[in-house]
C-alpha positions in Angstrom: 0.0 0.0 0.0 1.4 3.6 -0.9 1.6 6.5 1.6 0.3 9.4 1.0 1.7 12.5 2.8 0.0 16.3 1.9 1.6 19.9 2.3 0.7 22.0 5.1 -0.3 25.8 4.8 -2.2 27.7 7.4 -4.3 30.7 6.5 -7.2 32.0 8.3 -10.7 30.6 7.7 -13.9 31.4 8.2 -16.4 30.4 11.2 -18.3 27.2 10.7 -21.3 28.4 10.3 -20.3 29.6 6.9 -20.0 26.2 5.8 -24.0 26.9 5.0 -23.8 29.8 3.0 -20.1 29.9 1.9 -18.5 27.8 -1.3 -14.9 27.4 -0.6 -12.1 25.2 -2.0 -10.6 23.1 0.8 -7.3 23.1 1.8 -7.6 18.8 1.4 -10.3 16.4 0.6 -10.4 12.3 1.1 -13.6 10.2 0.3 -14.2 6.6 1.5 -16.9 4.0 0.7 -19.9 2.1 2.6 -19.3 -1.5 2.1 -22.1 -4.4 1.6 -21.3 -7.9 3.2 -22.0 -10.8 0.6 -21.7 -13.0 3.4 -19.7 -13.4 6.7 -21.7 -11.5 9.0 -20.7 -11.6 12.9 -17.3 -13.8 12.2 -15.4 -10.8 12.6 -15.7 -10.9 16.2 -14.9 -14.4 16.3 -12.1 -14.6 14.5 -14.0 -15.6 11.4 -13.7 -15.1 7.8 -16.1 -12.0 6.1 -16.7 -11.4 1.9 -17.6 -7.7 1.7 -17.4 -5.3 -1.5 -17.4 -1.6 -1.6 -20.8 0.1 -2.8 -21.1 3.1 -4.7 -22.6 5.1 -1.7 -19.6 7.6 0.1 -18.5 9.7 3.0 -16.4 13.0 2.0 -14.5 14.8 4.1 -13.0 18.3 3.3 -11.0 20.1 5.7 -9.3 23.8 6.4 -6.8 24.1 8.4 -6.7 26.7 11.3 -3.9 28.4 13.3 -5.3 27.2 16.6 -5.6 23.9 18.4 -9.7 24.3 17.7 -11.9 21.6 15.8 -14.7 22.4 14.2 -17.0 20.4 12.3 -20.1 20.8 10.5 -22.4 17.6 9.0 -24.6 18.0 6.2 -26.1 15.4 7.1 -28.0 16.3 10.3 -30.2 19.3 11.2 -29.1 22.6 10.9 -29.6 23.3 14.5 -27.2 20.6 15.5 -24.8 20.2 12.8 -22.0 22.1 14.3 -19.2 21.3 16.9 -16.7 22.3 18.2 -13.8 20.7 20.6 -10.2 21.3 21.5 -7.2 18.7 20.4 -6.2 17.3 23.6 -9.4 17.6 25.0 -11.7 14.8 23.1 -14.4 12.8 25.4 -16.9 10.6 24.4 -19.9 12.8 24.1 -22.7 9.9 22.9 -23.5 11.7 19.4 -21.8 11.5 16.3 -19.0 14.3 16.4 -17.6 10.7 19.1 -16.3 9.2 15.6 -14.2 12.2 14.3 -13.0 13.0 17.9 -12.1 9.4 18.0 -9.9 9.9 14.5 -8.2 12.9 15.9 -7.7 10.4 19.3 -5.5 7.6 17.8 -4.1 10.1 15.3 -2.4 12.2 17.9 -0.9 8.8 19.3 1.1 8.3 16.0 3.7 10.8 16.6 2.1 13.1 14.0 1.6 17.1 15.0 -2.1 18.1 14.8 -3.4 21.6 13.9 -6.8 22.8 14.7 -9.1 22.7 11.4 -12.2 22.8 10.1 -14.2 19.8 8.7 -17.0 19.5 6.3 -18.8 16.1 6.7 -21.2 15.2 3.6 -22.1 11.0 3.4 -24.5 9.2 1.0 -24.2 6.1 2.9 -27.3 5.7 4.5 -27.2 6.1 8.4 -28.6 2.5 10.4 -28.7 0.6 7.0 -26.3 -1.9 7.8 -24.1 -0.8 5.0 -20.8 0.8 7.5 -21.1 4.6 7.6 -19.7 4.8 10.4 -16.6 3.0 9.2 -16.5 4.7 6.3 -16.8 8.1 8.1 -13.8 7.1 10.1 -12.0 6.4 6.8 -12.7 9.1 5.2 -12.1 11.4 8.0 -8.6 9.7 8.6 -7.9 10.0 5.3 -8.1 13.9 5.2 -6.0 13.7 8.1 -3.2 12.1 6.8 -3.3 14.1 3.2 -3.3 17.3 5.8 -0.8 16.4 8.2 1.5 13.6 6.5 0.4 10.9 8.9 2.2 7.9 7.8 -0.3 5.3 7.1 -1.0 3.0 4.6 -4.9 2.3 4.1 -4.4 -1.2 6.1 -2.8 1.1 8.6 -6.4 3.6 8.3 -8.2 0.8 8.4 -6.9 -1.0 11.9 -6.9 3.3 13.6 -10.3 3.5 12.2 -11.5 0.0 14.4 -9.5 1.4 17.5 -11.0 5.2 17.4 -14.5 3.3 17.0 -13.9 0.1 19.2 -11.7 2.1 22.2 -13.0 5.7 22.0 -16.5 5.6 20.2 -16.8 2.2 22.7 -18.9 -0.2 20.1 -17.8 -3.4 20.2 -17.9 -4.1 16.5 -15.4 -6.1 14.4 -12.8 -5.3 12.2 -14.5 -6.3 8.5 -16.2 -2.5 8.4 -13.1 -0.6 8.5 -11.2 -2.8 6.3 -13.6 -3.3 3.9 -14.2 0.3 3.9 -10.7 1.3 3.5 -9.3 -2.2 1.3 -12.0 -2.6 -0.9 -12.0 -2.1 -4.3 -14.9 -2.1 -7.0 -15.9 -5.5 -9.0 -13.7 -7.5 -6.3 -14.7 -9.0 -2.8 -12.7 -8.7 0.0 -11.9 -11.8 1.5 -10.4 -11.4 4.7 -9.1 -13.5 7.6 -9.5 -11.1 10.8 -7.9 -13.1 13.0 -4.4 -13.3 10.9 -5.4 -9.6 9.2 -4.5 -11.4 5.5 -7.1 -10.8 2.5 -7.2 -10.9 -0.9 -9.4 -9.3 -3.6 -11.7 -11.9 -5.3 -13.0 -10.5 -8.5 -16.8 -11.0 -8.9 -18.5 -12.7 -11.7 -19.7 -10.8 -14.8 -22.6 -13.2 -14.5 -24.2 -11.1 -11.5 -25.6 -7.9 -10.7 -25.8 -6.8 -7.0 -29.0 -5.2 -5.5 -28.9 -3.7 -2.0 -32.3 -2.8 -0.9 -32.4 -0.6 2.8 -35.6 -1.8 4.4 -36.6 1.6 5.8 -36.1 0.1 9.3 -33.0 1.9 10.9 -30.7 -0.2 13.2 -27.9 0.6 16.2 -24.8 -1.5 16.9 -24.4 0.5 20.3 -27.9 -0.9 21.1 -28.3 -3.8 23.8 -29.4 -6.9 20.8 -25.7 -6.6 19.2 -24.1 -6.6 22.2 -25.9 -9.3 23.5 -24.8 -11.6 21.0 -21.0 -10.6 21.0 -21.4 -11.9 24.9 -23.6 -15.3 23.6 -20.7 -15.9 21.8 -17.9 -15.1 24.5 -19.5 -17.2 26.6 -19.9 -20.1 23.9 -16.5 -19.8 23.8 -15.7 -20.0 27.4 -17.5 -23.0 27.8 -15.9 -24.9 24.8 -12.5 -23.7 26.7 -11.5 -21.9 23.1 -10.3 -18.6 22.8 -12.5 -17.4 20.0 -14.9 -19.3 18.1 -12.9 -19.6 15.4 -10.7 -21.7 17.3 -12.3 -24.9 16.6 -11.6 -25.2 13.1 -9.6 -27.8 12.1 -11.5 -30.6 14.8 -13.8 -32.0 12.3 -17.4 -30.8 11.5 -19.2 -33.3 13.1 -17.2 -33.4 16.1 -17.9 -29.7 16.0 -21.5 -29.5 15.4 -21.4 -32.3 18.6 -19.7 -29.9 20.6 -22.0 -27.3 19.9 -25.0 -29.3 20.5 -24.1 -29.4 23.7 -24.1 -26.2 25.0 -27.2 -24.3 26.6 -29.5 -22.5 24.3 -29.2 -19.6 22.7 -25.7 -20.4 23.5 -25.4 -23.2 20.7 -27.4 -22.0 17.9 -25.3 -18.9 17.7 -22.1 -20.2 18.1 -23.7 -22.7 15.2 -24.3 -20.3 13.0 -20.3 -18.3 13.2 -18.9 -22.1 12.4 -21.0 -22.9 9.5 -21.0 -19.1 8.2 -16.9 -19.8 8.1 -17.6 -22.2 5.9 -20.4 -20.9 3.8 -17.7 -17.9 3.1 -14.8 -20.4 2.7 -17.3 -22.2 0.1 -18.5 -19.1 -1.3 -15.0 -17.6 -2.4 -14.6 -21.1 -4.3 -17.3 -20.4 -6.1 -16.9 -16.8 -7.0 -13.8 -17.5 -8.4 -15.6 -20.4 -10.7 -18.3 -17.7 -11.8 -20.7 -20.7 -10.3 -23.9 -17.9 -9.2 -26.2 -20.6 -8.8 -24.9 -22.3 -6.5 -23.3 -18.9 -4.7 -27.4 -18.0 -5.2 -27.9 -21.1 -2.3 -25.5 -20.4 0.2 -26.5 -16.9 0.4 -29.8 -18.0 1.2 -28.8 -20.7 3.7 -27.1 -17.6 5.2 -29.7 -15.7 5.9 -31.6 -18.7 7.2 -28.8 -19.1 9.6 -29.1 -15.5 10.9 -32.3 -15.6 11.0 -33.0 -18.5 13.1 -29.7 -19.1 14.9 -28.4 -15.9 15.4 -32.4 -14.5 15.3 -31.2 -11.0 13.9 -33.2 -10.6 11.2 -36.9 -9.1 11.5 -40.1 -9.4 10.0 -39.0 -7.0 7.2 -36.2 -8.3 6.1 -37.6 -11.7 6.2 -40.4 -10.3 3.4 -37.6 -8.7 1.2 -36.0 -11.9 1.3 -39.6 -14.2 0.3 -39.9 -12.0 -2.3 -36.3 -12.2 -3.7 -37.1 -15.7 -4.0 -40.3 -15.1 -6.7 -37.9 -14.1 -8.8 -36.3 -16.3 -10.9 -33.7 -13.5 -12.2 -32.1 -13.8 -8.6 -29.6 -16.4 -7.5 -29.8 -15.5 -3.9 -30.3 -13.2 -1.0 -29.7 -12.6 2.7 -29.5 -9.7 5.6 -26.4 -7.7 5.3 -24.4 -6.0 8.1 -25.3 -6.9 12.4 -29.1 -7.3 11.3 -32.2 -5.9 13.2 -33.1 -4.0 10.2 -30.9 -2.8 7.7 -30.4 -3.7 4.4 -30.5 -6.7 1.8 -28.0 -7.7 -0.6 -29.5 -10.3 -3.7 -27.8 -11.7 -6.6 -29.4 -11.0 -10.0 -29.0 -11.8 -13.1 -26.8 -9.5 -15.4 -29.2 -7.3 -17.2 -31.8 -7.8 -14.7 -31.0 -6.1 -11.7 -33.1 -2.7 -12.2 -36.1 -3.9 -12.8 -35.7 -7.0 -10.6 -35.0 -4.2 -7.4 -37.9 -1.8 -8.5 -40.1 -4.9 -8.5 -39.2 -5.8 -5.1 -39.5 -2.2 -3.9 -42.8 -1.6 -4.8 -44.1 -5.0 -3.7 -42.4 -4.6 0.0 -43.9 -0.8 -0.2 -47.4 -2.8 -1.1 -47.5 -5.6 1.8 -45.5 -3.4 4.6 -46.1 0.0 4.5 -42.2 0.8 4.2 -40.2 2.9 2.0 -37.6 1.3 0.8 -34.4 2.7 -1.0 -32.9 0.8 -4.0 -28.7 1.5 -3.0 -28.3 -0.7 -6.4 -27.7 -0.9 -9.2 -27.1 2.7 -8.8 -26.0 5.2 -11.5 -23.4 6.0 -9.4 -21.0 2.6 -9.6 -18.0 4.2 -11.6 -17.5 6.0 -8.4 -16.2 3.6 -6.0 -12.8 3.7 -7.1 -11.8 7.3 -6.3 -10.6 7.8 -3.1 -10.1 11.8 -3.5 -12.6 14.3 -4.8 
């Protein structure tokens, strides 16, 4: 990975609340994707194995710097009234709101022997907020980013990926994995990440030019900081504890069967979830195989068998999802489909035909809208797909 190191030159700028009414050019800009997991959800925390791509969907960060030791930022994303905020370097706390995840970039930042100068930040994300698709990774991507352009951090995007997990893990304080910020910072477009994150090594598996990728956001928003998430990270601490492994990954290697006996042994919910990490290693270990023959059909199956595992063993889908997913499977233009990202609500990611995917997606949409009530966004296909290379605007 290439470093990337960026010229400093103070000058005064303007307050913050001019980001609303003034156009300026910024001093240094970084951008960084949301990322949809084809399959591998909670094995990150286990040790696992994960199969994310990058979607088109971004976070951009511009910022200005100042001759102080101030922060300010400003979000287009939230309501005027709160949109602004302000803190001194040195100074950052966990507050329980979103400015956590840029004082957390500033936080392990200022540990890696790299001088920090107040600035200014402009904050603008298309990634959907609670859609299971990683904006708060990509936030913390895209945020570190502008800081090493701005103040010749040297870090190479694994580097930005593993300060991104510790600003959100140790500052922010949600216990998530590591997939989000890799994939987030790793990815590339037309290739799944497939990454081991217990050993940290990945390797980009290109995706077949037989499929087309649909990511539909249920409408129904979702919180890893809530209780549910954290719940299961404990199920499966405590699975582990009572197998005597370290991490649930540990058992690979004894055999399936002796494995699944194992697991049928421990109390309940305790067994189905730790069921459902071991056989979603292997459903990703399987599904690499057969991305890399182009075999869709049979990539269609596991993807449904994955959701059937997270819905009933891990129980993190919801009665929304579970419709998207039904009516995936009335179409016979889509090889598969499943819950993406930690689950209680969120998003879908399906398999389609090539050539098929628009209408395929608007179908679905309006026949959720129909039976549910919710509004559903269509993430992709999206217009917008030539866009997840850059990493600069």
């Amino acid at each position: 990975m290439s470093m990337t190191n960026g010229s400093c030159v103070l000058h005064e700028v303007v307050g913050v609340a001019d980001f609303q009414t003034v156009q300026r050019v910024s001093d240094f800009a970084a951008t960084a994707p949301g990322r949809v997991n084809l399959m591998g959800d909670h094995t990150d925390y286990n040790g696992g194995y994960v199969l994310p791509t990058v979607i088109p969907q971004r976070t951009q960060a511009q910022l200005w710097l100042r001759r102080d030791r101030m922060v300010r930022v400003w979000s287009a994303d939230v309501d005027d009234i709160q949109s602004e905020r302000t803190y001194a370097l040195g100074t950052e706390f966990p507050r329980g709101e979103w400015i956590d995840y840029v004082q957390g970039a500033t936080h392990v930042a200022s540990r890696e022997e790299v001088a920090l100068t107040g600035f200014d930040l402009r904050l603008h994300s298309t990634v959907p907020l609670g859609a299971g698709l990683s904006s708060s990774a990509s936030l913390l991507v895209a945020v570190l980013r502008v800081l090493r352009e701005a103040f010749g951090l040297s870090a190479t995007d694994f580097d930005i990926a593993r300060l991104a997990h510790r600003a959100e893990t140790e500052f922010v304080g949600v216990p998530v994995g590591v997939m989000d910020q890799m994939a987030c910072s790793l990815g590339a477009a037309d290739s799944a990440l497939f990454l081991d994150t217990m050993s940290l090594q990945y390797e980009q598996i290109s995706l077949p030019s037989a499929a087309e990728w649909i990511v539909i956001h249920s409408g129904v928003h979702h919180s890893h900081a809530t209780g549910a998430y954290r719940r299961r990270r404990e199920e499966c601490e405590e699975a582990s504890r009572l197998l005597a492994v370290p991490h649930l990954r540990a058992l690979e290697g004894e055999g399936r069967q002796r494995v699944l006996a194992r697991l049928d042994s421990l109390p309940e919910p305790l067994g189905r979830r730790a069921r459902h990490v071991v056989t979603e290693n292997e459903r990703v270990l399987t599904g690499v195989e057969l991305l890399e023959m182009g075999d869709m059909e049979q990539f269609g199956k596991i993807m449904y068998a994955s959701h059937e595992s997270l819905r009933h063993d891990y129980e993190v889908s919801i009665q929304q999802i579970d419709l998207l997913i039904d009516l995936a499977r009335s179409e016979s233009d889509v090889y598969g489909a499943r819950v993406t990202g930690g689950g209680f609500g969120g998003s879908v990611v399906m398999a389609a035909r090539t050539g098929t995917a628009s209408v395929v997606a608007s179908r679905i949409a309006t026949v959720y809208q129909q039976r549910c009530g919710g509004v559903p966004t269509v993430l992709l296909p999206s217009k917008m797909h030539h866009e997840v290379n850059a990493t600069a605007y």
